[in-house]
C-alpha positions in Angstrom: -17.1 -8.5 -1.9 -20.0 -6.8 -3.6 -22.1 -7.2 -0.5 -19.6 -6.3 1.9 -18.9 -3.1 0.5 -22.6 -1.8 -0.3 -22.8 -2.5 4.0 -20.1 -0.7 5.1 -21.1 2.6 2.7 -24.5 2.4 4.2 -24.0 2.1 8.0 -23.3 6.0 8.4 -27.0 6.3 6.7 -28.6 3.8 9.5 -26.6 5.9 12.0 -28.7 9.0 10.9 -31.6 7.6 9.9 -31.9 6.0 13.6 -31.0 9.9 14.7 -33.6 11.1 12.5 -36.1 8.5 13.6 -36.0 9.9 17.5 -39.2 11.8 18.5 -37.4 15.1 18.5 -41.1 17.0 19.4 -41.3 14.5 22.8 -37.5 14.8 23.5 -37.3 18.6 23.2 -40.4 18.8 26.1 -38.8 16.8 28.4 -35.4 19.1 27.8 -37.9 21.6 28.8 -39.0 19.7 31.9 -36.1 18.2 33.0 -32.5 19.1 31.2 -31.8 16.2 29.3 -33.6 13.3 27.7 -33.2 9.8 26.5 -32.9 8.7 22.5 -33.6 5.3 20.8 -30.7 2.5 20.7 -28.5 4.6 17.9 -25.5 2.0 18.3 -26.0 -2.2 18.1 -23.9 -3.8 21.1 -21.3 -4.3 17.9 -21.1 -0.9 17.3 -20.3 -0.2 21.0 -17.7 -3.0 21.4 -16.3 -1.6 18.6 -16.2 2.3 19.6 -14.7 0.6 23.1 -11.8 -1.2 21.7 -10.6 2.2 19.4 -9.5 2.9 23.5 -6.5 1.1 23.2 -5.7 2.6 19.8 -3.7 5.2 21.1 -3.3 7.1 17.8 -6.8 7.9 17.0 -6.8 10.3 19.9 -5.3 13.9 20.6 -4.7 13.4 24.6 -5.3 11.7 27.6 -6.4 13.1 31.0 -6.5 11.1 34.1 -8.8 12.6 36.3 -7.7 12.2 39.5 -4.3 13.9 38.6 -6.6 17.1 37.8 -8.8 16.2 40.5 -11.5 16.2 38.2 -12.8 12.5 40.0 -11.1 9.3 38.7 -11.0 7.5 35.8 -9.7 8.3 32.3 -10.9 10.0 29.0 -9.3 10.5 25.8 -9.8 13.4 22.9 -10.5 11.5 20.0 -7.8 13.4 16.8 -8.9 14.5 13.3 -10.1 13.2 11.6 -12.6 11.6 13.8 -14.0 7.9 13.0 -17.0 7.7 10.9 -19.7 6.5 13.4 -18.3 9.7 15.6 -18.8 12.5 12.6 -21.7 10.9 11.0 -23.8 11.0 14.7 -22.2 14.5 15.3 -23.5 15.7 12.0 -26.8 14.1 12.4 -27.6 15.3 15.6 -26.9 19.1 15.1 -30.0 20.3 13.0 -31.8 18.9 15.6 -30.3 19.9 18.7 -30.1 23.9 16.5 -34.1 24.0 17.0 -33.9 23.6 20.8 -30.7 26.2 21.1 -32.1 28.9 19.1 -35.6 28.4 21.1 -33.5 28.5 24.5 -31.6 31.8 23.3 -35.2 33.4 22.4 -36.2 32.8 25.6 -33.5 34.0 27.5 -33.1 37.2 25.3 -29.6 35.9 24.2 -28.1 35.9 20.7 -28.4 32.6 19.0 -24.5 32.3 16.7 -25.5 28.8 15.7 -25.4 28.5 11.8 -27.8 26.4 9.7 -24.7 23.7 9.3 -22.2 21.8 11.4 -19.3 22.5 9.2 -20.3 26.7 9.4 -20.4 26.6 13.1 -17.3 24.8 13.2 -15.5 27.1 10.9 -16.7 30.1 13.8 -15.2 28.2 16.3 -11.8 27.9 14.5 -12.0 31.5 13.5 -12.0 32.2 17.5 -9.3 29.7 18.0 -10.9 26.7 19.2 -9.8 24.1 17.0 -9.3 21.1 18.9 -11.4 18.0 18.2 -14.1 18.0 21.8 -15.2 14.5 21.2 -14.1 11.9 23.7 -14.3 8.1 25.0 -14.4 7.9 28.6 -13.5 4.4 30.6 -14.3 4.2 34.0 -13.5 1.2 36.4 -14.7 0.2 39.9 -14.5 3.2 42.4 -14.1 5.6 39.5 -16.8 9.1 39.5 -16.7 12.1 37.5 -17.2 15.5 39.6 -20.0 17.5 38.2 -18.5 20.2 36.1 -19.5 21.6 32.1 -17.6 21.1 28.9 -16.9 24.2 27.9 -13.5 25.6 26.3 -13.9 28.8 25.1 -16.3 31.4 24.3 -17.7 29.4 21.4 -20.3 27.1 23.0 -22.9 24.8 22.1 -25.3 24.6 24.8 -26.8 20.9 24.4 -24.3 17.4 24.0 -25.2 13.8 23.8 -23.3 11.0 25.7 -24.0 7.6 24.5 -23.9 4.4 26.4 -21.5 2.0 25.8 -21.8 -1.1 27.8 -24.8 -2.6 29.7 -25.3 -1.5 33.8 -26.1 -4.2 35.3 -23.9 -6.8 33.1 -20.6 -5.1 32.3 -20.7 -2.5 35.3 -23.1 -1.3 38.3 -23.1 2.4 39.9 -22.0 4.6 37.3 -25.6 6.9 36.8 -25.3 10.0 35.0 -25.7 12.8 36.9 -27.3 16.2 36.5 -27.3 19.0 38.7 -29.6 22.3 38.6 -29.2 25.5 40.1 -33.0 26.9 40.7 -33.6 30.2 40.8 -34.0 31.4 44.0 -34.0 27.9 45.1 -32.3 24.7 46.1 -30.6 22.3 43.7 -32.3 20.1 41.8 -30.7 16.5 40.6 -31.2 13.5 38.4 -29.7 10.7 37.9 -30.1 8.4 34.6 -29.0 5.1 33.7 -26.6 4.9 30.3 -28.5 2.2 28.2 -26.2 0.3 26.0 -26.3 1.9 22.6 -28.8 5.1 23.6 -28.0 8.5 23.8 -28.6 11.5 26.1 -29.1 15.1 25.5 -28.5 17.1 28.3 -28.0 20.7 28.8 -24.1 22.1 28.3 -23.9 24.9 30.5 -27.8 26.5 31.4 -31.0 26.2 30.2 -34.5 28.7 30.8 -36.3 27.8 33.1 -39.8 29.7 34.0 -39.7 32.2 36.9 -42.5 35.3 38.0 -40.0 37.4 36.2 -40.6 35.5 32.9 -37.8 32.8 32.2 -33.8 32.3 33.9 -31.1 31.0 32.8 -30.9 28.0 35.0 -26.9 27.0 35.4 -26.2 23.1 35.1 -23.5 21.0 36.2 -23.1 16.9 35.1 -20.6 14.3 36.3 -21.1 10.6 37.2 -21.8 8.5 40.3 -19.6 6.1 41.9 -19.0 3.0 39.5 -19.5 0.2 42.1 -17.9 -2.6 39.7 -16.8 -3.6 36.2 -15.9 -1.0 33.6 -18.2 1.8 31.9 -17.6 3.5 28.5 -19.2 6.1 26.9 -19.3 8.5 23.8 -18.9 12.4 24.1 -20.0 14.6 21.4 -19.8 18.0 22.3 -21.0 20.6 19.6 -18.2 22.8 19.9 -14.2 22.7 19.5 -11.9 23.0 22.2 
């Protein structure tokens, strides 16, 4: 029982200690280079299968949306309630003082103010204060023939402007199609995309709604959409944390 117990206390300290662990110098330049970036596994395939089956525990979650009701693609996401499950607010938490050193860096660049508090819980608080205070974070389950349209996660004027999806099932095993997409309006130019592969367990960081990118006037704001291909077969899930309230 002993042993048990002293386990389960200390998997929300492996969670950040594997956040922690990330290269954050490495991951920040290729934000710079490219709009989002890859992280270490952060989730064992238990965690995942785990995170996956809270789908079909409808009371851990606010609301449902079925996307092709609000044309937003196909498929279905859910709005996970407060208070949200450990692994979700322990990798939220975790993430945030590192994400803050890229947001303030983009808002010097870009001559903006940067509202973002030292703390998680004080930038939350803001976002309450302006009336968002809906839980963002969400589990998404597509199946074959499924896609999400390229579009931004924002809800209000308190915004975040990087998020992390996390992988969780294998492509290639449990689904194919089904890339992460990421669309970039150059300045003065043509769209730019990428597309990424979810691995099982790793995260992304991507951009929310714009990022600086360099120009012969100095540095743009760069707007950026994300969605997700065309899921050829099987079933994807993934892990939404979004760094501000809805």
């Amino acid at each position: 029982m002993t042993t048990t117990t002293t386990k389960r206390r200390a998997r929300p300290t492996v969670l950040a200690e594997r956040v922690a662990a990330t290269d954050w110098t490495a991951l920040a330049e290729e934000l710079d280079t490219v709009g989002c970036a890859s992280t270490p596994r952060l989730l064992d395939p238990a965690d995942c299968r785990a995170l996956v089956a809270l789908y079909e525990d409808t009371a851990r979650f606010r609301s449902t949306v079925d996307m092709a009701r609000h044309r937003f693609g196909s498929g279905q996401y859910r709005y996970f309630a407060d208070p949200l499950p450990a692994p979700v607010q322990v990798l939220r938490e975790a993430f945030y003082p590192h994400l803050l050193r890229t947001a303030r860096d983009w808002a010097d660049r870009l001559g903006r103010p940067a509202p973002w508090p030292d703390t998680l819980e004080e930038w939350l608080a803001r976002c309450h204060e302006a009336g968002q205070t809906k839980s963002s974070q969400i589990l998404l389950r597509y199946g074959a023939g499924d896609w999400n349209a390229l579009h931004r996660d924002i809800f209000g004027e308190m915004v975040f402007p990087l998020q992390v999806v996390i992988g969780l099932d294998e492509q290639g095993t449990d689904y194919t199609g089904g890339e992460f997409l990421l669309v970039e309006q150059r300045p003065r130019a043509q769209s730019r995309g990428t597309s990424t592969v979810l691995r099982q367990g790793h995260g992304l960081v991507f951009t929310t709604r714009d990022r600086p990118v360099r120009s012969a006037r100095g540095w743009s704001a760069g707007p950026v959409r994300h969605g997700v291909s065309i899921v050829r077969s099987g079933h994807r899930h993934s892990l939404g944390l979004v760094f501000h309230d809805a």
